[in-house]
N, C-alpha and C positions, 0 to 999 in steps of 0.2 A: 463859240462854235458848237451846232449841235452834234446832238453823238446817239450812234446806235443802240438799239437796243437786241440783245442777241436772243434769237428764241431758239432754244434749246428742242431737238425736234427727236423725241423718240419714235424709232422706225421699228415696228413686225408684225407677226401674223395678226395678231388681235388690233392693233392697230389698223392694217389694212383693211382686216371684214369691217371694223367700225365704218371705215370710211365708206366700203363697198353699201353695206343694209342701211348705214344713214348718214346720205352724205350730209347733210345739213349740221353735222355734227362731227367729221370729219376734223382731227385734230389739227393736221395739217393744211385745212383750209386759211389761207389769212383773212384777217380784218380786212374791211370796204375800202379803209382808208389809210393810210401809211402813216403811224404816230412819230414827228422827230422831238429832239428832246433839245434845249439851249439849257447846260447848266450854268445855275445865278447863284449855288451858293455851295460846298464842299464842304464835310469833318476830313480832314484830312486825317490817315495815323499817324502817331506820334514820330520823330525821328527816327531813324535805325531800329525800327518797329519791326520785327516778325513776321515772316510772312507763312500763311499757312495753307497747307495743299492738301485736302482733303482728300482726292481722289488719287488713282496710282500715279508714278513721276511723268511717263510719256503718254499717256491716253490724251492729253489734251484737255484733263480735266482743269488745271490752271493753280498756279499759288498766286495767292496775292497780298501785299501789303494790307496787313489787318492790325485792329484795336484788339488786343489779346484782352480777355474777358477774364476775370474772376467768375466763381460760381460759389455762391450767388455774389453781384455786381453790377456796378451802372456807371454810365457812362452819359455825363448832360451835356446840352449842345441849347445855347441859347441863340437866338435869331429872326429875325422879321420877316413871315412868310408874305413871299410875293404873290400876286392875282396870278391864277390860273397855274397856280404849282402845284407839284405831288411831290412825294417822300419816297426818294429808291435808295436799296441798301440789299448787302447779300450776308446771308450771314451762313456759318461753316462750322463741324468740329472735325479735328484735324483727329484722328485718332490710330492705329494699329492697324487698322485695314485689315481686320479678321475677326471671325465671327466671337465675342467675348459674352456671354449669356449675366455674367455675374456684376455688368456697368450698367449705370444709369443713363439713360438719356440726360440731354441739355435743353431747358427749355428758353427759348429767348422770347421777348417782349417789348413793345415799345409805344412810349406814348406820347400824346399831343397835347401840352397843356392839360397835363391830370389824366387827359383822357385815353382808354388804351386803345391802338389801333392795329394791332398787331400780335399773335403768337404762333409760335411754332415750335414743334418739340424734336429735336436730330439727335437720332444715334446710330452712326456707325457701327456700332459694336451689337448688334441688334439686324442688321438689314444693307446691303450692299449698294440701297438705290439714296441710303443718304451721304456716302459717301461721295460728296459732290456739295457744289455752294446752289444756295437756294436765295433766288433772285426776288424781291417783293418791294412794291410799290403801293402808294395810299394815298390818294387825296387829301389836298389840304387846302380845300376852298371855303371850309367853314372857318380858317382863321387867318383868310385874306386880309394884308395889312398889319396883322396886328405881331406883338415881341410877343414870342411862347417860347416854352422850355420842350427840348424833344428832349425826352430820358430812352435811354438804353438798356436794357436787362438781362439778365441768367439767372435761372435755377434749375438746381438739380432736380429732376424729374421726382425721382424718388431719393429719398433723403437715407443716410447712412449707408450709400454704396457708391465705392467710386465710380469717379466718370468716367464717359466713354474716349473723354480727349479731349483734348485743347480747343476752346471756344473762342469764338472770334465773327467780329463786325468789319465788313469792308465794301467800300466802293459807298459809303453814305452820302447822300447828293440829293439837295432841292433842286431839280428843275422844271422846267417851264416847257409845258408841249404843244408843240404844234403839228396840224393833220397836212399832206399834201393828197390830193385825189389820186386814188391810184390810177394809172393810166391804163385802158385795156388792149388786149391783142388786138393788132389790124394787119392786115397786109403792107400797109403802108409806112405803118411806123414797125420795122423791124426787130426781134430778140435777138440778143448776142448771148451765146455759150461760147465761155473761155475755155479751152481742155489744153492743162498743163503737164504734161508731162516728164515728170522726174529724173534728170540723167539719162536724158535722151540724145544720143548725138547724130546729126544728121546725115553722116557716112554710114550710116546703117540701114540706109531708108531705102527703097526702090524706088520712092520719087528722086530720091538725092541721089541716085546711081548705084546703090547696094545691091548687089545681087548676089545671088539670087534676093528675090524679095521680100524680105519678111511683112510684108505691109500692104496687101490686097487692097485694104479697106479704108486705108489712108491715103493710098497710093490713087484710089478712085475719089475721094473726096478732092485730092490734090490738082487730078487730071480736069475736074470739072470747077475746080478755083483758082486762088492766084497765089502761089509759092514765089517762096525770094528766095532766093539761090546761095545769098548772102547776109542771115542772120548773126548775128551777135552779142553774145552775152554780155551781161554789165558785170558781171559779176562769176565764180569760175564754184560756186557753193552757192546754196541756196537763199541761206538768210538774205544777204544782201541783191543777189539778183531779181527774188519775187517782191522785194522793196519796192526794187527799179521800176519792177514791171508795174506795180498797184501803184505809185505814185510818180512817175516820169520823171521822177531825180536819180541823179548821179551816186552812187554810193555813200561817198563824203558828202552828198547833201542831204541825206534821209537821215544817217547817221547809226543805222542796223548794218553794224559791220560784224558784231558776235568776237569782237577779239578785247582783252583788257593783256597788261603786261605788267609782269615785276620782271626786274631786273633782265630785259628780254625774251625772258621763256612766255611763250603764251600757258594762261591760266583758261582753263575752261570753266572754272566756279565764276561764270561773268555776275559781277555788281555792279556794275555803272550803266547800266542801260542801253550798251551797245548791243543787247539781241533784243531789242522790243522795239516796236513799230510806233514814233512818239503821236497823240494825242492832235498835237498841232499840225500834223502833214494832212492834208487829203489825200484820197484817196479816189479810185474812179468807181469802184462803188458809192462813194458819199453823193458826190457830184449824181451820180444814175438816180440814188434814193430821193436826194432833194427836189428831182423832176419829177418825182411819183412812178417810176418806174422801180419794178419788186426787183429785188436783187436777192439772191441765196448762194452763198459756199459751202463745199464740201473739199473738206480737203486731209488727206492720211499722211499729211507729214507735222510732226509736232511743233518745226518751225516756223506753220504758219497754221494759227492757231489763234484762239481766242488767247491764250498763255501770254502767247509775245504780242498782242493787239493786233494780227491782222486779219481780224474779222471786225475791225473796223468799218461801217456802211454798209456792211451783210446785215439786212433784215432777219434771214436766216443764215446760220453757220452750224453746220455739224462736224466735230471733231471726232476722227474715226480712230478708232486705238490699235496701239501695235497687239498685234496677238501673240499670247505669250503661247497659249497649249502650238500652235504651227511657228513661233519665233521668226513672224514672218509681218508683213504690211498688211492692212485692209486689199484685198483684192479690187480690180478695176471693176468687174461686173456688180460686186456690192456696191460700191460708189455709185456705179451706172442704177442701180436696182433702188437705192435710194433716193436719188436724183430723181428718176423718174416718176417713183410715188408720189414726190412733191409736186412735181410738174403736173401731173394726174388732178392734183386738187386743186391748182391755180394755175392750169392752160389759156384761161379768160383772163388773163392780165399779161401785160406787156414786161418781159423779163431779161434780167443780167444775171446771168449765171456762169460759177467758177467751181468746175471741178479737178482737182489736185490728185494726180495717181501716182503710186512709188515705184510700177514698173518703170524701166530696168532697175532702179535702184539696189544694192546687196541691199543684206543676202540674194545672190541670183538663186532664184527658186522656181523656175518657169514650173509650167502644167507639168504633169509626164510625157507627153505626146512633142514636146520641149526641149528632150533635155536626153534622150539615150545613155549608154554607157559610159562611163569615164576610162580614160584612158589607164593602162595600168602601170605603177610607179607614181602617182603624183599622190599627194600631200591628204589624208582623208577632209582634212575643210577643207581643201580646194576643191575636192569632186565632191562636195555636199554644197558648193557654192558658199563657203564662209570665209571671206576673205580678209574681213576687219584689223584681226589681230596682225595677218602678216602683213597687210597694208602699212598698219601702223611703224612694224619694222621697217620696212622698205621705206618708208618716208621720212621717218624721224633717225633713223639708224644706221640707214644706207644697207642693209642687211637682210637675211630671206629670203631675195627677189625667185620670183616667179622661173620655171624652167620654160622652154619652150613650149613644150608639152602643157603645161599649165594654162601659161596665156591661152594656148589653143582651147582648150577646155573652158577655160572663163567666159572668155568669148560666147561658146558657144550656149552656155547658159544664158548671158548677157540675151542674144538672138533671140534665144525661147524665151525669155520674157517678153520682149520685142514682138511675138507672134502674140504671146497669150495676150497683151495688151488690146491688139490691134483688132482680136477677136470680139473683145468686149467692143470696139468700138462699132465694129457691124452691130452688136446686141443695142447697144444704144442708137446707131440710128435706124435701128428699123421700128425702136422704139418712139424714137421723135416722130414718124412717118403715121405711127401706129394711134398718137395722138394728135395728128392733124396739123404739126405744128414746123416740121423740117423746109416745108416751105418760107414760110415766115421768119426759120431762125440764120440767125448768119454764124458761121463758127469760125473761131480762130483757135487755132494749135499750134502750139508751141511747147520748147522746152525753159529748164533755168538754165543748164548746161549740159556738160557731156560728161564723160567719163577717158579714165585713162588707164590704159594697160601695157604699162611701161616704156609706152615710145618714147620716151623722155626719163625711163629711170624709177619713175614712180605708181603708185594702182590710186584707185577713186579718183579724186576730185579734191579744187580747193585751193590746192596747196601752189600753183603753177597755172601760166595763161597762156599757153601755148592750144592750139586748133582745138587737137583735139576735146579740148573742155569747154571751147569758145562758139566753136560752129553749134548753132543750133538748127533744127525746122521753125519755119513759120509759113503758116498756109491761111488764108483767107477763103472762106467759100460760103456762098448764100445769096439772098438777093440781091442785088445792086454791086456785086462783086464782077466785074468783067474778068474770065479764067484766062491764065496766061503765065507766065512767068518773068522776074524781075531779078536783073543780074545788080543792081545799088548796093551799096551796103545801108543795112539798117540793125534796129540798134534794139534792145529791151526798153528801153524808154521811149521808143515812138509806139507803145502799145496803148500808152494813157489818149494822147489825141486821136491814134486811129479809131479806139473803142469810143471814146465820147462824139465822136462825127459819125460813127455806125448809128448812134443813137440819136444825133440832131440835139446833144445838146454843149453847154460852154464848156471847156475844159478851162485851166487857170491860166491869166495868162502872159504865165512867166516858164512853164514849162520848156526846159530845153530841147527835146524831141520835136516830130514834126506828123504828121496824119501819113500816114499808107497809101490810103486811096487813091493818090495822083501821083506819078511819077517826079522825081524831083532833081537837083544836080547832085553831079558825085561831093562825095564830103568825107570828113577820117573820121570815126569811131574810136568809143574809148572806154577800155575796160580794167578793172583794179580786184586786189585781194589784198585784205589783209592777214590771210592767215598762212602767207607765202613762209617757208622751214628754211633754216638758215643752216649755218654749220652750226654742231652741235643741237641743233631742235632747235635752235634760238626764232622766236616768230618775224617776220621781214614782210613788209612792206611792197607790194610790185602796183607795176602800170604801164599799159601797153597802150599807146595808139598802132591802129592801122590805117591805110587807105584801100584802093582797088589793087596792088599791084604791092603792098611794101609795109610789113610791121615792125614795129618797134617796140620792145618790152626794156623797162626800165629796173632796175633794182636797185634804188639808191644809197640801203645800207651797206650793200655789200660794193658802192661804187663802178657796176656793170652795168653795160648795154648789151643788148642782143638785139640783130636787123638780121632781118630776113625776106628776100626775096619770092615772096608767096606767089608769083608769077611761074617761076620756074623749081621752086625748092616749095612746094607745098607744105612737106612734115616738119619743116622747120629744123633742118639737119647742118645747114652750112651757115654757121654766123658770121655777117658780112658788115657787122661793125668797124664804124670808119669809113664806110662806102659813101659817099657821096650824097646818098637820100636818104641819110642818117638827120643831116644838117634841119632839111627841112621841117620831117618828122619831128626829131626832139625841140625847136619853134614853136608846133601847134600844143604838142603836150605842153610845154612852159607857158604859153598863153591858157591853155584851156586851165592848169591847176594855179595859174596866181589868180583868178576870173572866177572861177565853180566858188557858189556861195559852201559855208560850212553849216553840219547842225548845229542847232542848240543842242545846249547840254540836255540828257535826257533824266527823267524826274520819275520813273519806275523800269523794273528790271522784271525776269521772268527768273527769278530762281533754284527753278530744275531743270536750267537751263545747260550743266556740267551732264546730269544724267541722258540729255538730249542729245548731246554732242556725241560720248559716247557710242548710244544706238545707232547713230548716223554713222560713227564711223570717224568723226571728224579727230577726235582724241584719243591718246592713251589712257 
């Protein structure tokens, strides 16, 4: 299966005038032609190998399974180079992350049958911008056919001072490339821009009935597209819902669930690969790229990442880092302001674009103009919008909960994010407008889920699958979109057939979802967590089907049901287990979970993946 190649896109001011005084030289311009890549032959690192993360933990700069290097040291790899192969590998030193005057640089080296084809010399400890893996690729047509030795190297820069850190080879891979033409803008053949929006729940919306409105500028994208009234999370947390969404499986069928267990307690030090995106799923970028159509993500959350692989079929993927000096997310206007650089130098090609924003997400931090006075008596995080810690109580503890006064406050930060977002979203499309292209693009918005503030007992997200976390937006709007709105229930996984038929091209065709575009019969939905809190914090297990009229949440270790009548009991207040359309309900769930295929087991992990959770919120 081929596999992307991620280009690492530095964005500012010197960069932009490049691009502006010559654009022929514009960094951000791509290639003519779209390179993929079929790997034919892998060094794998050795077992329970080391992984090394060169850059800070949540930036997105990524650990990886690596050949941990002596210095000086080498590393052979015998093999019969195939026709029309290169040599890719990234190599890293993993060091202190501050500036150290008195370490050596690491030089690495590599070569092809005696021959050298490769050096480069990385020190951290010296410069901030090597802190990060550096990506290199060589030609190996001069020894087409034939068994050569690739050697691997280190040495110390300069000899009698120590190093700057830990050195390391990874991702080493002969593959084989092939070009698809890249396909250009037309009116005819349509762009899709994805805009995800992070813990966004659709009862805050003014298209959703929120009022007053925080959403002028959604609210008009909404009015002149086609909103479903009844969106649905796969998932009540990220990791596994933006799964759902990039590959049109089911939770347990991707298998980025982010949860391992000892003895019940959820472990946030995930090793087994359940928060990485595995290698063998497609994705609906791949499927975009293999048509020759440019695809680029941008995305400010660390869970979707090159780290955990879902920059998967992104041509381009930029990983935008938490900001430590404001301890706060990449703002959406950055995203927006990025985003549209790129777009600037490849508006003449036909594009798939995913931008990822962390408003509302906590920290709630809206603008000032946001967020007014806090009330007086409540908790100084709470009126700084720092909820984390007491979340953590409240959910694993039962303990801290919010006062009234709080919630009211939270909220109201939650809203001012909710505006500040919706702001940036006028800045971007006047900026699509601005490049000629908002005609031609079609957008879909959406969330992964909602958020909670205590209707149910608990704050964020995750942990519970009740409405509030479940309902999301999804709005359709562009050309060949007829505006309207749609009362069906639809689901995070009919996002893969909708966006590959926006595009005219195949999606797979075993996907469970179904395309948007046409109206279709009623059908149940169906959504799962595994990082449901038990008594005691113990981790549990949930899954909910719904239909139009009646959900059903399951919790099988704790041997409960919950039914509720969402007809007439919307917040989910009166559980009507044992009611009669309980019977039916729990039938479709027991057919759909003996039926849903399962993953494979997965064969790499993202191991700053505990530090991640934390930031989010998810852990103690």
């Amino acid at each position: 299966m081929w596999r992307p190649t991620a280009v690492v896109v530095l964005l500012g001011v010197a960069v932009v005038a490049l691009g502006w005084w010559r654009p022929w030289r514009n960094p951000l311009r791509l290639p003519e032609r779209i390179l993929l890549e079929d790997v034919v032959a892998e060094l794998p690192p050795p077992p329970d190998s080391p992984h090394l993360e060169p850059g800070e933990t949540i930036t997105g700069a990524g650990a990886r399974a690596s050949h941990v290097a002596e210095v000086p040291g080498r590393v052979a790899w015998q093999v019969v180079v195939p026709g029309d192969a290169a040599l890719r590998l990234s190599v890293a030193v993993e060091g202190a992350k501050k500036r150290e005057p008195d370490k050596t640089g690491i030089r690495f080296w590599a070569t092809v049958a005696g021959q050298r084809v490769f050096e480069r010399v990385v020190n951290p400890a010296a410069t901030r911008r090597d802190r990060r893996w550096f990506e290199e690729q060589f030609d190996l047509a001069s020894w087409a056919g034939r068994p050569v030795e690739i050697v691997l190297g280190t040495e110390a820069e300069r000899a009698g001072r120590p190093l700057a850190g830990r050195a390391g080879w990874s991702h080493v891979r002969i593959v084989r490339e092939r070009v698809r033409e890249r396909q250009s803008a037309s009116p005819a053949t349509p762009n899709v821009l994805v805009l995800l929006i992070d813990t966004l729940r659709a009862d805050r919306l003014g298209c959703y009935g929120g009022l007053p409105s925080r959403t002028p500028n959604l609210d008009a994208v909404a009015a002149g597209g086609l909103l479903f009234e009844h969106a649905v999370a796969q998932a009540s947390w990220t990791l596994p819902s933006v799964a759902s969404i990039f590959t049109g499986l089911h939770p347990r069928s991707h298998g980025a669930f982010g949860v391992r267990r000892r003895a019940g307690k959820i472990l946030p030090e995930i090793g087994n690969g359940a928060e990485f995106l595995a290698d063998a799923l497609v994705t609906w970028a791949e499927v975009a790229r293999e048509a020759g159509i440019t695809t680029a993500g941008f995305s400010t959350n660390p869970m979707v990442s090159r780290a955990t692989n879902y920059a998967q079929g992104f041509e381009t993927f930029v990983d935008f880092p938490w900001l430590l000096e404001g301890r706060n997310w990449t703002p959406a206007r950055e995203v927006n302001a990025a985003f549209l650089d790129w777009l600037r130098a490849n508006r003449d090609r036909r594009f798939l674009a995913y931008l990822h924003y962390m408003e509302p997400h906590d920290p709630y931090v809206p603008p000032p103009d946001g967020r007014g006075a806090p009330p007086s008596g409540i908790r100084p995080s709470v009126a700084a919008g720092w909820i984390r810690d007491i979340a953590n109580r409240v959910n694993f503890d039962g303990t801290g909960h919010l006062s009234d006064a709080e919630v009211a406050w939270v909220r109201t930060l939650y809203d001012g994010e909710i505006r500040g977002w919706d702001a940036a979203l006028g800045t971007l499309l006047a900026g699509l407008d601005a490049l000629g292209v908002r005609d031609s693009t079609v957008l879909v918005i959406t969330a992964d889920h909602g958020e909670e503030f205590q209707e149910h007992g608990r704050l964020a997200h995750g942990s519970q699958l009740y409405e509030e976390t479940l309902h999301v937006p999804l709005v359709l709007a562009g050309p060949g979109i007829s505006p309207g709105r749609r009362a069906e229930l639809v689901q995070g996984i009919d996002l893969f057939p909708t966006i590959t038929a926006l595009l005219g091209v195949a999606p797979p065709p075993t996907l469970p979802g179904r395309s948007l575009l046409a109206a279709s019969e009623a059908r149940s939905v169906i959504s799962e967590t595994a990082r449901g809190i038990g008594p005691g914090g113990t981790s549990i297990d949930l899954v909910a089907v719904r239909d139009a009229e009646w959900k059903l949440i399951r919790t099988p270790a704790l041997e409960r049901s919950e039914l509720y009548d969402l007809a007439h009991d919307p917040t989910e207040h009166d559980n009507r287990a044992g009611a009669p359309r309980e019977e039916a309900l729990a039938s479709v769930l027991d057919r759909w979970q003996a039926s849903v295929p399962r993953a494979a087991a997965p064969t790499e992990h993202d191991p700053s993946f505990r530090a991640k959770l934390r930031a989010l919120g998810y852990a103690e």
